[in-house]
PAZAPA-4460 file (N, C-alpha, C; in steps of 0.05 Angstrom, whole numbers, plus 32768, in hexadecimal, padded with zeros to 4 digits):
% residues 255
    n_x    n_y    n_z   ca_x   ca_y   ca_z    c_x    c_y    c_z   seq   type   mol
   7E0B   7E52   8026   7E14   7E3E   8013   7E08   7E45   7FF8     1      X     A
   7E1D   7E46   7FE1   7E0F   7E46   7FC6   7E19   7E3E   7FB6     2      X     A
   7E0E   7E35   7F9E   7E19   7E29   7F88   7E22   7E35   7F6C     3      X     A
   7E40   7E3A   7F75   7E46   7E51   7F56   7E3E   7E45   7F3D     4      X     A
   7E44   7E4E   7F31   7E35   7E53   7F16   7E55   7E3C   7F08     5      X     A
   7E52   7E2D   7EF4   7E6C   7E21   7EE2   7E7D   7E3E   7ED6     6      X     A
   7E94   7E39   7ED8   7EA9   7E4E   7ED1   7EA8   7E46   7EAA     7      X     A
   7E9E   7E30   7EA6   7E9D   7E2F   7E89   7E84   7E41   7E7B     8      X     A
   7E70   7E4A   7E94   7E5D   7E5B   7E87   7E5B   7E76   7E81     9      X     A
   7E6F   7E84   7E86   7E77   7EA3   7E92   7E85   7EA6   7E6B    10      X     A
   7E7B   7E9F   7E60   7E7F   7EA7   7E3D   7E9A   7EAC   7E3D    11      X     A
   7EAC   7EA8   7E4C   7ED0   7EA9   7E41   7ED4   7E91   7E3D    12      X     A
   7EEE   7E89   7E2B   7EEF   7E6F   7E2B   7F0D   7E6F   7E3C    13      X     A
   7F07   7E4D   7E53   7F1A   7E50   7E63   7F33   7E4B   7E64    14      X     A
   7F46   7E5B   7E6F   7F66   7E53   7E6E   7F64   7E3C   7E64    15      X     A
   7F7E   7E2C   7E5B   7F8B   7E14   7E62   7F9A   7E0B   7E7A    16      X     A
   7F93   7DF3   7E7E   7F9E   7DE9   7E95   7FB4   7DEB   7E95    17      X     A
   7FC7   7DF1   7EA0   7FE5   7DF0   7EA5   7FF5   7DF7   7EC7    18      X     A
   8007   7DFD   7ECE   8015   7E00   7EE1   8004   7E14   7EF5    19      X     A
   7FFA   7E2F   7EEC   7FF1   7E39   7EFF   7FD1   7E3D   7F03    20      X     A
   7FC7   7E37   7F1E   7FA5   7E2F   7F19   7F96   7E44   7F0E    21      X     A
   7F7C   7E30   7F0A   7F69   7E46   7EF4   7F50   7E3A   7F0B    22      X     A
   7F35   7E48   7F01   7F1B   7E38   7F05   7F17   7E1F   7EFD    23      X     A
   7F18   7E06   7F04   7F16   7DEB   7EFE   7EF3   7DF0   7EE1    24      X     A
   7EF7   7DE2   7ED2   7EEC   7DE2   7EBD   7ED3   7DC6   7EC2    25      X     A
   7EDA   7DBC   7ED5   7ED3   7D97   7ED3   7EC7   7D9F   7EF7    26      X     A
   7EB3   7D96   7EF9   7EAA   7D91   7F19   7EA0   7DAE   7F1B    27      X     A
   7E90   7DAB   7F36   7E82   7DC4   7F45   7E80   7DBA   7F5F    28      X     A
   7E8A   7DC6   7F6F   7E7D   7DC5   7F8B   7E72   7DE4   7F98    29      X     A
   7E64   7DD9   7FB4   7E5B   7DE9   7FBC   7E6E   7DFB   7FC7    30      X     A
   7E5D   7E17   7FC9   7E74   7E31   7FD8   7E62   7E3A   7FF5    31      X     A
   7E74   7E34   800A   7E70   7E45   801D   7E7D   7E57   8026    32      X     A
   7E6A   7E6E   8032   7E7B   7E7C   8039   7E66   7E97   8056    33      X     A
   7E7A   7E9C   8061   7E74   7EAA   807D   7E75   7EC3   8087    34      X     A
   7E6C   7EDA   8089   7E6F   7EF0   8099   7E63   7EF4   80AF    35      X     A
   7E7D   7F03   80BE   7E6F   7F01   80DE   7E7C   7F1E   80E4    36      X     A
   7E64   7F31   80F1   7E76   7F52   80F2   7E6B   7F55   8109    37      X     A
   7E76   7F64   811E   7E78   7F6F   8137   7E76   7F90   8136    38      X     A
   7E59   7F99   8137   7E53   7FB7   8133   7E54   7FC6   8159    39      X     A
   7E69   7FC7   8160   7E67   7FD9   8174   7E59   7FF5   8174    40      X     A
   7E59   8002   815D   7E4F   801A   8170   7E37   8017   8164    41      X     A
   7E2B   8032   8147   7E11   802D   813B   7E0E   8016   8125    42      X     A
   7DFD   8009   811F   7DF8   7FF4   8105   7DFA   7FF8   80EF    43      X     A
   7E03   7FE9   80DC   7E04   7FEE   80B4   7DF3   7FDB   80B8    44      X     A
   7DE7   7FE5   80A0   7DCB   7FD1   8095   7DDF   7FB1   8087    45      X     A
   7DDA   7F9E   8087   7DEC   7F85   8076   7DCE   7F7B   805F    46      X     A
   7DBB   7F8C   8054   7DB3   7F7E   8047   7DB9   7F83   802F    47      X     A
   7DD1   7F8B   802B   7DE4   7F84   8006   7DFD   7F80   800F    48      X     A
   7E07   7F72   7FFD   7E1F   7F6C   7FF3   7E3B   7F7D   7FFF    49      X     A
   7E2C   7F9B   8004   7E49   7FB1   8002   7E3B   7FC9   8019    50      X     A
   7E4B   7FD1   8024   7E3F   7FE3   803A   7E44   7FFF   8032    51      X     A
   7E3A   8017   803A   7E3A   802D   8032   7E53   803D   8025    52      X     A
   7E70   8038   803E   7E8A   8048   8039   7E8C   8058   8050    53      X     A
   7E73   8070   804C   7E72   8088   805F   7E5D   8090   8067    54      X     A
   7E51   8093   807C   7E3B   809D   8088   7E30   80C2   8080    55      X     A
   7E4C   80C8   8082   7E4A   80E0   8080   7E41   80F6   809C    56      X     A
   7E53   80EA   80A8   7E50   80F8   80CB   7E39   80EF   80C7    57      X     A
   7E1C   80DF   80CD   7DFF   80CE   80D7   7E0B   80C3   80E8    58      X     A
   7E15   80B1   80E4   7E1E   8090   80F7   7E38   8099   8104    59      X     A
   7E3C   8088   8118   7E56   8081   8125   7E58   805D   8124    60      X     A
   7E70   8056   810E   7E71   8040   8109   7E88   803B   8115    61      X     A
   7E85   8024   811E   7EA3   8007   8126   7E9E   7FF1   812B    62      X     A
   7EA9   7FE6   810D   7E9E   7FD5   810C   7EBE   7FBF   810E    63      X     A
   7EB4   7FA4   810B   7ECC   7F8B   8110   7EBE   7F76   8102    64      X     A
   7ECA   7F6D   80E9   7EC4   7F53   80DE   7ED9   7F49   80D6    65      X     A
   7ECD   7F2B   80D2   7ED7   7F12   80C0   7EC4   7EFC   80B4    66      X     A
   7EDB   7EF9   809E   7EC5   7EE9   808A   7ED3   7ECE   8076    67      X     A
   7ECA   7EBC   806A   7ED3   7EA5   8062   7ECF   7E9A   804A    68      X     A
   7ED1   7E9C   8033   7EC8   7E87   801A   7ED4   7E76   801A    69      X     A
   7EC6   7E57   801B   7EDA   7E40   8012   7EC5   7E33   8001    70      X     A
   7ED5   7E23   7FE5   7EC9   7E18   7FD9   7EE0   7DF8   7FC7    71      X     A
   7ED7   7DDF   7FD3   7EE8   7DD0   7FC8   7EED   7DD1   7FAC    72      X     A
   7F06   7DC7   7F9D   7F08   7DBE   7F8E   7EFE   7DD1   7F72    73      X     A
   7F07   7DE8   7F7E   7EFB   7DFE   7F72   7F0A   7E08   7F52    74      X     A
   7F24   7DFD   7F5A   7F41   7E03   7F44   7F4D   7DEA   7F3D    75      X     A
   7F5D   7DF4   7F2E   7F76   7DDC   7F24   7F89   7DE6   7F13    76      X     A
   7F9F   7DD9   7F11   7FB8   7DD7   7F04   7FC1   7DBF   7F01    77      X     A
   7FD5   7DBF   7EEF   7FE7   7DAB   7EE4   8004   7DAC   7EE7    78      X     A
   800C   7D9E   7EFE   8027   7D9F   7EF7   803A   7D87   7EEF    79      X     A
   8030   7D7A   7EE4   8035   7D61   7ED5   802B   7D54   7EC6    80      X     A
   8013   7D64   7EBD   8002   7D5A   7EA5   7FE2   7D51   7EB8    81      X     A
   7FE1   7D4F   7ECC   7FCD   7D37   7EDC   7FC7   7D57   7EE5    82      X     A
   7FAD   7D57   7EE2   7F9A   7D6E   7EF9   7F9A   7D6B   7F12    83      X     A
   7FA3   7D7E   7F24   7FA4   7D83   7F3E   7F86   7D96   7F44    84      X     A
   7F7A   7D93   7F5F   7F6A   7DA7   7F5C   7F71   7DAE   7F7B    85      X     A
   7F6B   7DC7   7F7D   7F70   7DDC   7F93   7F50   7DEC   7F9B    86      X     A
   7F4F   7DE0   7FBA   7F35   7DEC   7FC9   7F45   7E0E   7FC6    87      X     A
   7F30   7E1A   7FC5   7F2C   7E3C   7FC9   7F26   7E43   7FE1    88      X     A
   7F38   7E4B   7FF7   7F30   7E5D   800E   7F3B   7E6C   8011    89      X     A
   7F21   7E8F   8010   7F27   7EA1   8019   7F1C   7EA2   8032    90      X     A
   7F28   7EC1   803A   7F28   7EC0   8055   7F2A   7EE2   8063    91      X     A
   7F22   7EF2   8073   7F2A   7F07   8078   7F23   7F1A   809B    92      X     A
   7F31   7F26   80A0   7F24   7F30   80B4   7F23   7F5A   80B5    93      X     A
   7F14   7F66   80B6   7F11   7F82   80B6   7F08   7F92   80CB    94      X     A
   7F0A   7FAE   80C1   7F02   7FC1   80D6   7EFB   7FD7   80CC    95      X     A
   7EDF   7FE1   80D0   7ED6   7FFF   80C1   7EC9   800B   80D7    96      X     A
   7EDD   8024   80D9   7EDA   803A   80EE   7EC9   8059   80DA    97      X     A
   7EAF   805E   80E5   7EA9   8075   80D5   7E9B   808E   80ED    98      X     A
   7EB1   80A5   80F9   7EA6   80A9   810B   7EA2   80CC   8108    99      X     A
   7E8A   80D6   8110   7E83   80F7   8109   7E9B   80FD   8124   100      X     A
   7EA0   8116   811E   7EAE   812E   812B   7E98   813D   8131   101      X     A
   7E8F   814A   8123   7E7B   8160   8121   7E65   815E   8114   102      X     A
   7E4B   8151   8123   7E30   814D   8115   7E2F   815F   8117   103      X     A
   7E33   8180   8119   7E1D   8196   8117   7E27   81A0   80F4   104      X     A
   7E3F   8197   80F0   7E50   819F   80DB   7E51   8180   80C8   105      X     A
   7E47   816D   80CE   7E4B   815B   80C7   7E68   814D   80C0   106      X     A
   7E7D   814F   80CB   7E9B   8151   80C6   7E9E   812A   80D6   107      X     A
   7EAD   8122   80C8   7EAE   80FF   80CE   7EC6   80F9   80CB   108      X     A
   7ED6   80EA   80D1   7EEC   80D5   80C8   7EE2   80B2   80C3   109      X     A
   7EF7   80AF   80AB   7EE5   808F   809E   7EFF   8082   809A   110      X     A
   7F07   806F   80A0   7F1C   8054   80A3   7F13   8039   80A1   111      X     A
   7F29   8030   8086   7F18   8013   808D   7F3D   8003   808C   112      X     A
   7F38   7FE8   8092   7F51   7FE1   8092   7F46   7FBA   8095   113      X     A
   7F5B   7FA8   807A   7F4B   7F96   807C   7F69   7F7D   8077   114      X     A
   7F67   7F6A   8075   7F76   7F5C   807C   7F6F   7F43   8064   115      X     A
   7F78   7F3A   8051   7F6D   7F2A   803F   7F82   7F13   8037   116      X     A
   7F79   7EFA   8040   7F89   7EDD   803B   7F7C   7ECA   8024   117      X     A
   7F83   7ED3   8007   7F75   7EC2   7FEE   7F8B   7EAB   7FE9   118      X     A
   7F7D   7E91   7FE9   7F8B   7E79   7FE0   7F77   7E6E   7FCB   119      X     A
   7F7A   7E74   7FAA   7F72   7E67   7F9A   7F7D   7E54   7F86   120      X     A
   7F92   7E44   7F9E   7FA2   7E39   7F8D   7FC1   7E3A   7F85   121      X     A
   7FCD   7E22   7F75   7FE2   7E2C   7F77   7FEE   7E46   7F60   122      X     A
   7FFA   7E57   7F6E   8001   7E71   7F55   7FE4   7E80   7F46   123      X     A
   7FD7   7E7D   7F52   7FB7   7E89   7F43   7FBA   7EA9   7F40   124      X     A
   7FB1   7EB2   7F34   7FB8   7ED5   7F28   7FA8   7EDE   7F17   125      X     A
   7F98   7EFC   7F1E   7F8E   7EFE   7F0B   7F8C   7F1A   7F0B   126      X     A
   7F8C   7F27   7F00   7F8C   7F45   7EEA   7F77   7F54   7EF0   127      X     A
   7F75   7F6D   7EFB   7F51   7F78   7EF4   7F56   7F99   7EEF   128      X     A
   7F4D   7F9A   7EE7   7F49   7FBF   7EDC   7F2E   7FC9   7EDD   129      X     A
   7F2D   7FD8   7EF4   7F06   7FE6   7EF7   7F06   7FF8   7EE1   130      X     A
   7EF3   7FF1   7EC5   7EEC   8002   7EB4   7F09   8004   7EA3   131      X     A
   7F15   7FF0   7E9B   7F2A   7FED   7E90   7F23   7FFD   7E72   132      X     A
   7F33   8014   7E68   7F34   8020   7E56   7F42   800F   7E3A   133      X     A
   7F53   7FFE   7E41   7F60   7FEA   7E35   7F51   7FD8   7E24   134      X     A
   7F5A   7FD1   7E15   7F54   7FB0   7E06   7F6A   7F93   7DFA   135      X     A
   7F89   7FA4   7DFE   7FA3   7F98   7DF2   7FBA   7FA0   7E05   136      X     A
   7FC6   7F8B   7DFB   7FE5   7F93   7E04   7FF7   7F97   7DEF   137      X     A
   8006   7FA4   7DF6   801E   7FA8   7DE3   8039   7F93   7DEC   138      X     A
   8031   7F81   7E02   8048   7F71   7E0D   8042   7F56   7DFD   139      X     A
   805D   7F4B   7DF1   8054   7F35   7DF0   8054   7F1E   7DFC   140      X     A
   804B   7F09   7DF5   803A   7EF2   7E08   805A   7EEB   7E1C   141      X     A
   8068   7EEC   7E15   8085   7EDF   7E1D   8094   7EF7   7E33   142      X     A
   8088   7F12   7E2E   808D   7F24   7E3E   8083   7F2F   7E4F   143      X     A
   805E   7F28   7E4A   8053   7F3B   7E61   8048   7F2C   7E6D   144      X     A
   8040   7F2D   7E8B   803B   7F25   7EA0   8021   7F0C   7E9F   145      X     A
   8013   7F1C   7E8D   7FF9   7F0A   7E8B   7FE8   7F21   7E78   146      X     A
   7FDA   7F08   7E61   7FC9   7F12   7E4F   7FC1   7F2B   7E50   147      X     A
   7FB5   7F2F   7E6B   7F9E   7F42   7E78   7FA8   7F59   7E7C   148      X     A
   7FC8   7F63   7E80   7FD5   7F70   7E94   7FD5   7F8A   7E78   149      X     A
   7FC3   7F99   7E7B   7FC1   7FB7   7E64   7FAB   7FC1   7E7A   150      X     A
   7FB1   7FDE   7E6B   7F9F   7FF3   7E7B   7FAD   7FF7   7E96   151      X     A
   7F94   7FF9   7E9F   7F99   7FFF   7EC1   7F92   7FE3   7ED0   152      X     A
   7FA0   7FCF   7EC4   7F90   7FB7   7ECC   7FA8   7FB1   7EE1   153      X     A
   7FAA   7FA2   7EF3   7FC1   7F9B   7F06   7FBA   7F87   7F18   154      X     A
   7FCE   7F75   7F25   7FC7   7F5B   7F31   7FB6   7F5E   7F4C   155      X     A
   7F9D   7F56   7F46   7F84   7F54   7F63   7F82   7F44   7F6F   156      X     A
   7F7C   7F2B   7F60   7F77   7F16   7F68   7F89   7EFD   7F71   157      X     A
   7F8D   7EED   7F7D   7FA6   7EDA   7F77   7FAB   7ED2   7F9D   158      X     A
   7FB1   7EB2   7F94   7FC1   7EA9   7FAD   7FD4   7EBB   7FBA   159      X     A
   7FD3   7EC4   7FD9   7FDF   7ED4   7FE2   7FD3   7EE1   7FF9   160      X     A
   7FDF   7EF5   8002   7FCD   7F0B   8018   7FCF   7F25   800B   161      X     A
   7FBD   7F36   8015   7FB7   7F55   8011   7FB2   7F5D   802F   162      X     A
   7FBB   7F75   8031   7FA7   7F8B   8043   7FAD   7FA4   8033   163      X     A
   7F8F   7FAE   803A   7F77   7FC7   802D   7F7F   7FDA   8048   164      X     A
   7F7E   7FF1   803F   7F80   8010   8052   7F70   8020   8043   165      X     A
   7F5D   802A   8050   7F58   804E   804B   7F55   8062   805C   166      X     A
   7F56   8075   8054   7F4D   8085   8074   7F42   80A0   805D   167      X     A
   7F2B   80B4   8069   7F28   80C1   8067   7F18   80DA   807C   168      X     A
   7F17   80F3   806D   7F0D   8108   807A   7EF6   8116   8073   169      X     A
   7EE0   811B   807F   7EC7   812A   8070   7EC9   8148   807E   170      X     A
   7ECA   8156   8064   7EC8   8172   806C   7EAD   8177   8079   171      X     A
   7EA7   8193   8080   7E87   8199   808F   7E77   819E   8077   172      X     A
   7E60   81A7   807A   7E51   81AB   8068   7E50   81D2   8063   173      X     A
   7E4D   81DD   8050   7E52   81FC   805A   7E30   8203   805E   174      X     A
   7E3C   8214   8078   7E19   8221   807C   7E18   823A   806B   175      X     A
   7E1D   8242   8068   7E18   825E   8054   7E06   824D   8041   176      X     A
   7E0D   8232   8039   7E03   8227   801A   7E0B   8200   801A   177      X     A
   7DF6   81F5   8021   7DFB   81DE   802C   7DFA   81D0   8017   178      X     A
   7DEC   81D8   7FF5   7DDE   81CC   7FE0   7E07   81CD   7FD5   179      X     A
   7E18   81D3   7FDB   7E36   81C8   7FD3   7E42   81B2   7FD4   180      X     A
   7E32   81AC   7FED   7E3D   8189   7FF2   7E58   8188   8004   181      X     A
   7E61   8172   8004   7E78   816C   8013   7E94   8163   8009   182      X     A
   7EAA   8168   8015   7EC0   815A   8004   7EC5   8145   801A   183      X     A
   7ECE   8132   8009   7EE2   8121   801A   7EFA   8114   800B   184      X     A
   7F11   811D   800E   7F2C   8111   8012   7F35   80FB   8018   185      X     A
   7F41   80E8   800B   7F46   80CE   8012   7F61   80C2   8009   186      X     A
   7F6D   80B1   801D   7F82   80A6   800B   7F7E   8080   8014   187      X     A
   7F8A   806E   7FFB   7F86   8056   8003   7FA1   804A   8003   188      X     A
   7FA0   802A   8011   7FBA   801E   7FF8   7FB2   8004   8003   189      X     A
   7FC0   7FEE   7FE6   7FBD   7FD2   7FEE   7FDC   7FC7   7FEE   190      X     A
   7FE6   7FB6   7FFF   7FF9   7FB1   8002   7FF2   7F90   7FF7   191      X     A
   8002   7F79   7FE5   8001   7F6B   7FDE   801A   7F59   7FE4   192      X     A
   8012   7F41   7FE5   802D   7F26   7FDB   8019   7F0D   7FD0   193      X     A
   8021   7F06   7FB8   8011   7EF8   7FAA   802D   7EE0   7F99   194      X     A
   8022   7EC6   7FA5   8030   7EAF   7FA5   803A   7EB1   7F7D   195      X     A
   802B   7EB8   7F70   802F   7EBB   7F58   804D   7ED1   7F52   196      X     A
   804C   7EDC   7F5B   805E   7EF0   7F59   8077   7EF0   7F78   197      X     A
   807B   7EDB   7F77   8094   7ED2   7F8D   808B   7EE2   7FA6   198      X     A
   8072   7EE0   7FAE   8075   7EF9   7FC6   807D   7F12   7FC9   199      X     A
   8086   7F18   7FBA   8092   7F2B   7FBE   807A   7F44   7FC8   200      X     A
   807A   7F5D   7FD5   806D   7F69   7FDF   806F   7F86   7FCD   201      X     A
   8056   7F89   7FC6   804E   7FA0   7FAA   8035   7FAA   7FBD   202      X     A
   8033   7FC4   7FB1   801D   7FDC   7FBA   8016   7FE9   7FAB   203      X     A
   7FF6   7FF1   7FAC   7FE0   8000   7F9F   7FE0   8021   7FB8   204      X     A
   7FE6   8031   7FA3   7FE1   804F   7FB6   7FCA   805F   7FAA   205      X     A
   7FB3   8067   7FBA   7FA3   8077   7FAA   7FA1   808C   7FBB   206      X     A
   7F98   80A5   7FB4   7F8E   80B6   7FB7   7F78   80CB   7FAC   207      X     A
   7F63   80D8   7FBC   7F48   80E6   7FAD   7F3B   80FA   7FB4   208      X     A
   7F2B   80FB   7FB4   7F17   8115   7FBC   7EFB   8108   7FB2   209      X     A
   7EED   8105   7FCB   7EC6   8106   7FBC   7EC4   811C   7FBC   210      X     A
   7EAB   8121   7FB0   7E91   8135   7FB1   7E7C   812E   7FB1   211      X     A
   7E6E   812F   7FCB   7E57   812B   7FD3   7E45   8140   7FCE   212      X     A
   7E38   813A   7FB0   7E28   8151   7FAA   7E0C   8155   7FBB   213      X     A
   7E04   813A   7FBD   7DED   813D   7FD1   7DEE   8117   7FD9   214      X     A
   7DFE   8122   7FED   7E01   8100   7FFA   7E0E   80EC   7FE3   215      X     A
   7E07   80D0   7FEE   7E0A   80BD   7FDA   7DFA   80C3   7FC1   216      X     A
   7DE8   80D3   7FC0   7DD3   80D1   7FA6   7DDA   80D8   7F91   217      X     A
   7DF5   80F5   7F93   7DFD   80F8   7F7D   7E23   80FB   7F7A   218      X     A
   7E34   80F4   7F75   7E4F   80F5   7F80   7E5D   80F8   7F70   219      X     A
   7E78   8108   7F78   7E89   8101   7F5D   7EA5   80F7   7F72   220      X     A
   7EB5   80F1   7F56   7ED3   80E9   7F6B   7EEE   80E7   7F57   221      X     A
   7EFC   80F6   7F57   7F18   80F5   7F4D   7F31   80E4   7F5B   222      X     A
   7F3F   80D9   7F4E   7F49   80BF   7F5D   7F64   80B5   7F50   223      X     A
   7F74   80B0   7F5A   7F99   80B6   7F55   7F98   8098   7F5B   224      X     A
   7FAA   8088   7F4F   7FB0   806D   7F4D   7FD1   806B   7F47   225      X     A
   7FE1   8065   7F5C   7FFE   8057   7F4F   7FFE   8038   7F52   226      X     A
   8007   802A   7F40   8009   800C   7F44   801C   8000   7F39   227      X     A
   8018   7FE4   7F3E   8034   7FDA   7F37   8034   7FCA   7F1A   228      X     A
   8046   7FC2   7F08   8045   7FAE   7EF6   805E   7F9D   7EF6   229      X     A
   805B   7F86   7EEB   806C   7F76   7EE0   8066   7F5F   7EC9   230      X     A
   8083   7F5E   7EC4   808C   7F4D   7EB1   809C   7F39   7EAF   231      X     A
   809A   7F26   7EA7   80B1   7F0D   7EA6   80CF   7F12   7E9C   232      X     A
   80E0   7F10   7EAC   80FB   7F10   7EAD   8107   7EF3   7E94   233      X     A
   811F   7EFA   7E95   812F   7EE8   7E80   8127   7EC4   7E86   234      X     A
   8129   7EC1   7EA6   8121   7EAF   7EA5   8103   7E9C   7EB1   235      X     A
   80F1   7EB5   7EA4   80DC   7EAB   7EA9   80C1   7EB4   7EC1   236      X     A
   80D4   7EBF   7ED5   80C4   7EC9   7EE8   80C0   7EE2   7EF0   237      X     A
   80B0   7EDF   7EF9   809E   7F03   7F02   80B2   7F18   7F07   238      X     A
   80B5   7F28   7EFE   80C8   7F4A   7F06   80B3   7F53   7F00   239      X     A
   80BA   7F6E   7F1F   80A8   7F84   7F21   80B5   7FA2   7F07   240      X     A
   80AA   7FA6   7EFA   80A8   7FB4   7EE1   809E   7FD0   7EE8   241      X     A
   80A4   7FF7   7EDF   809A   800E   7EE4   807F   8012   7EE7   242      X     A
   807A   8018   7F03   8065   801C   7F0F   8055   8031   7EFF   243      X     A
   8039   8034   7EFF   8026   8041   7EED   801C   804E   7EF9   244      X     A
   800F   8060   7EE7   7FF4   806F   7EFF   7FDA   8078   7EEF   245      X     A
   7FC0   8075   7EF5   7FAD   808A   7EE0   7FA3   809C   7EF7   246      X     A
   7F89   80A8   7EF6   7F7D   80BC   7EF5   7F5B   80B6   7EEF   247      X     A
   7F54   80B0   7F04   7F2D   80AF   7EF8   7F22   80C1   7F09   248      X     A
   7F09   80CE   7EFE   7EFE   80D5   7EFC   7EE0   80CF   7EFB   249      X     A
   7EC7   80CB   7F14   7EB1   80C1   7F05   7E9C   80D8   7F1E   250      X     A
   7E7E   80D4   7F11   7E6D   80D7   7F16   7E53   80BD   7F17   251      X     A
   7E47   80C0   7F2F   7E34   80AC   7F40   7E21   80B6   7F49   252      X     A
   7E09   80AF   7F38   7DF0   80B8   7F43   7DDD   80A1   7F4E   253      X     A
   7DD2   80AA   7F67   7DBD   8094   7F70   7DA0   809A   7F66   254      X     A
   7D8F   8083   7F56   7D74   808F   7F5A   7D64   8074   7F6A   255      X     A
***
């Protein structure tokens, strides 16, 4: 159980109330919320937030979870002038398989696959771009989807369902010269229907390559993104608009 923080404190100033929900501005209640995971074979540590990804041929993982946020009275909208407010429950169930082929070579396969049911409301939607290069749109207010929708930003958030896929492959380590590291190959995708956007069913395709220069400690990763956009049609509602794509590139060091 915990007690979020006011959405009026987070230094943006908040939507206006209107038709489709936002963070309720007025009230706080408490948030609960639950995870429960079923580690069949070896254990992930759960004391943070986010679990490793990949072992790196060490572990033989299989794992099975589900998990719950609910928080009353968390949203609201207006659809007649009078504030409605809308409880928040998410909800999800998963599976992360991470299993060596070859500990002498260290060679693994890593899958995860997750299942995601967000209700924040009615029509709730929201925009995100990791490391958004952006700051504008060139759409205007009457044409583009939402304020936010520049860069590589694209719909995440929002009343609706998702399921998440990845799967990947870890090469061996070379013995001639083990200080090379490892590759691993990966492809993902999120499949979406989000009540904001008529349901309709849109997909995220990625594809990459790590480099495991020395484990998690030091890494790099090249990374292919196609996604979807839209824009409001003549009369008002969501059309899916030419799909995009970037290209990142980063480096991650642990100390």
């Amino acid at each position: 159980m915990s007690d979020p923080f006011p959405i009026t404190s987070n230094g943006i100033a908040a939507p206006a109330l209107g038709k489709n929900a936002s963070f309720a501005t007025v009230g706080r209640h408490k948030q609960f919320q639950g995870y429960f995971i079923w580690q069949l074979k070896d254990h992930e540590s759960t004391n943070t937030p986010y679990m490793t990804g990949t072992y790196l041929g060490n572990k033989n993982i299989f794992n099975i979870a589900a998990g719950a946020i609910y928080q009353s009275k968390a949203l609201w909208h207006s659809p007649d002038s009078i504030a409605v407010y809308d409880n928040m429950m998410l909800w999800c169930v998963e599976s992360f398989l991470d299993k060596p082929l070859n500990k002498t070579k260290h060679t693994a396969i890593t899958a995860y696959v997750g299942y995601f049911n967000t209700n924040y409301g009615t029509n709730y939607l929201r925009y995100n771009g990791i490391m958004n290069p952006a700051n504008g749109s060139s759409l205007s207010s009457s044409v583009g989807m939402a304020t936010n929708a520049y860069g590589n930003a694209f719909p995440m958030f929002g009343t609706g369902q998702q399921v998440y896929a990845q799967a990947g492959y870890l090469f061996s380590i070379s013995e001639s010269n083990p200080s090379k590291g490892q590759l691993m190959p990966y492809i993902s995708s999120t499949v979406q229907q989000f009540q904001r956007l008529n349901n309709k069913t849109t997909a995220i395709y990625e594809a990459g390559i790590n480099w495991f220069i020395n484990g998690h400690k030091s890494k790099m990763t090249l990374n292919y993104q196609n996604r979807p956009t839209f824009v409001l049609d003549s009369s008002g509602q969501p059309a899916s608009d030419q799909r995009r794509s970037c290209v990142v590139f980063q480096y991650q060091i642990m100390i």
